[in-house]
C-alpha positions in Angstrom: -19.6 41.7 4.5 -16.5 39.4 5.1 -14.4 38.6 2.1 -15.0 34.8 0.9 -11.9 32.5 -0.5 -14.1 31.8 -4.1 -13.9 35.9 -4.8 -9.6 35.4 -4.5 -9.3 31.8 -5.5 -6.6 31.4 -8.3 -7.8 28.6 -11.0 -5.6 26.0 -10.4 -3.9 24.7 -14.0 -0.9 23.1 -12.6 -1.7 20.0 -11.2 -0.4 16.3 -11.6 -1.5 12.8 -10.6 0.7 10.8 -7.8 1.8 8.3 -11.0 3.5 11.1 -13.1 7.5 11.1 -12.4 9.0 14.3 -10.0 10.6 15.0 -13.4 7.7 15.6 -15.5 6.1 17.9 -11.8 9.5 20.2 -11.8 9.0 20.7 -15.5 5.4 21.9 -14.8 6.3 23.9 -12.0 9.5 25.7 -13.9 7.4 26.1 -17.0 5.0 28.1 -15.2 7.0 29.9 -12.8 5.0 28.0 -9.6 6.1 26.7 -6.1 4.5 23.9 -6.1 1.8 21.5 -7.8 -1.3 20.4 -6.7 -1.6 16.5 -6.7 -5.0 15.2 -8.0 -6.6 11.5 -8.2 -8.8 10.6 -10.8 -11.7 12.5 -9.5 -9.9 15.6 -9.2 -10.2 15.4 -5.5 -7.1 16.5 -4.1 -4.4 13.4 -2.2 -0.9 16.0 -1.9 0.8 18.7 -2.6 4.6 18.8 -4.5 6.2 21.7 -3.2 9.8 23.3 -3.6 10.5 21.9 -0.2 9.9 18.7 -1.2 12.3 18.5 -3.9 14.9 19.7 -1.3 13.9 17.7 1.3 14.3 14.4 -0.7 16.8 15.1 -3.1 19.6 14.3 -0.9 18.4 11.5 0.2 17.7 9.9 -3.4 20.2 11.9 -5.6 20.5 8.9 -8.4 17.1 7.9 -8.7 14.7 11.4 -7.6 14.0 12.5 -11.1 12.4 8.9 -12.0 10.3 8.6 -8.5 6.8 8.7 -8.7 4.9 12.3 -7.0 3.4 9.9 -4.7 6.8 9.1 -3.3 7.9 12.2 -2.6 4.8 14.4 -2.1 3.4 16.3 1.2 0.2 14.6 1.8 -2.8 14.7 3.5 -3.1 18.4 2.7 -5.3 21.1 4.1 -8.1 22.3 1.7 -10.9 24.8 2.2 -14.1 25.4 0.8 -15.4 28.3 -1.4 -17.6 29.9 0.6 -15.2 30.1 3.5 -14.3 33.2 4.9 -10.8 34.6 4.1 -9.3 35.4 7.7 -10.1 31.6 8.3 -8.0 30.8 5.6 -5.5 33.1 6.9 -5.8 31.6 10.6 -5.4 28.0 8.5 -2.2 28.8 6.9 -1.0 30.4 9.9 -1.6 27.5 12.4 -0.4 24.9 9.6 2.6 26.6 8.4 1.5 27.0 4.6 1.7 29.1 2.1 -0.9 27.7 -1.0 -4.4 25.9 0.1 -6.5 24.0 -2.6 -10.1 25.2 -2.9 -12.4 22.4 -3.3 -16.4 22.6 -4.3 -18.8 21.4 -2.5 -18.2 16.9 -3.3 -14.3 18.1 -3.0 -13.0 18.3 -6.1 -10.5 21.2 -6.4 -11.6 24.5 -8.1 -8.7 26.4 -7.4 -6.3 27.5 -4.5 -5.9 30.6 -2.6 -2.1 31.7 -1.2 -1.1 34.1 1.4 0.6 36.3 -0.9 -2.4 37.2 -2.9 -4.9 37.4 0.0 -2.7 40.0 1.6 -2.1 42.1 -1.4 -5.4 41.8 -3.1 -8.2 41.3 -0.1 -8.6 44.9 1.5 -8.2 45.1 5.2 -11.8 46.4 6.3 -12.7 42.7 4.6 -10.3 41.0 6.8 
């Protein structure tokens, strides 16, 4: 029986909306010691991702005014989700071909349940599973 994402999906907690100021998303991420934050619309279907790399990335380029953009101005977007019931070596093969670390885990109408990352799936999914 292949290992599925829903059995080593994280619940997702940290997420903002693209109105909310980079500000308010570094606090959330610092706060709770995450990489990045999940960027919902009002239906909790997921439009971007904030990541560490994007506070680098555009930091330079917007040093006086950064802290008061919006997350939609400054977040990674359209972003790779995956279902529940998908199996976990896709997921894998996902974040390999994409380059990613974190993946939102949406339901079945797309609204995010959670997210799965490559660090737990290699230390918590046994390789027989794989």
């Amino acid at each position: 029986m292949a290992a599925l994402v829903r059995d080593y999906m994280i619940q997702k907690r940290e997420t903002v909306s693209p109105e909310d100021s980079v500000l308010s998303a570094i606090e959330l991420m610092v706060d709770h010691d995450q990489g990045s934050v999940i960027v919902l619309d009002d239906k909790d279907k997921v439009i971007g991702i904030f990541t560490e790399r994007d506070v680098l990335r555009h930091y330079l380029m917007n040093q006086s005014k950064f802290l008061h953009l919006k997350v939609s101005e400054v977040m990674s977007s359209p972003v790779q989700t995956v279902p529940e019931d998908m199996k976990v070596s896709e997921a894998l093969a996902i974040m390999n071909d994409k380059n990613v670390r974190r993946l939102p885990v949406v339901d079945k109408s797309g609204k995010m349940i959670g997210f799965v990352s490559w660090k737990e799936l290699f230390t918590k999914v046994p390789k027989n599973l794989l």
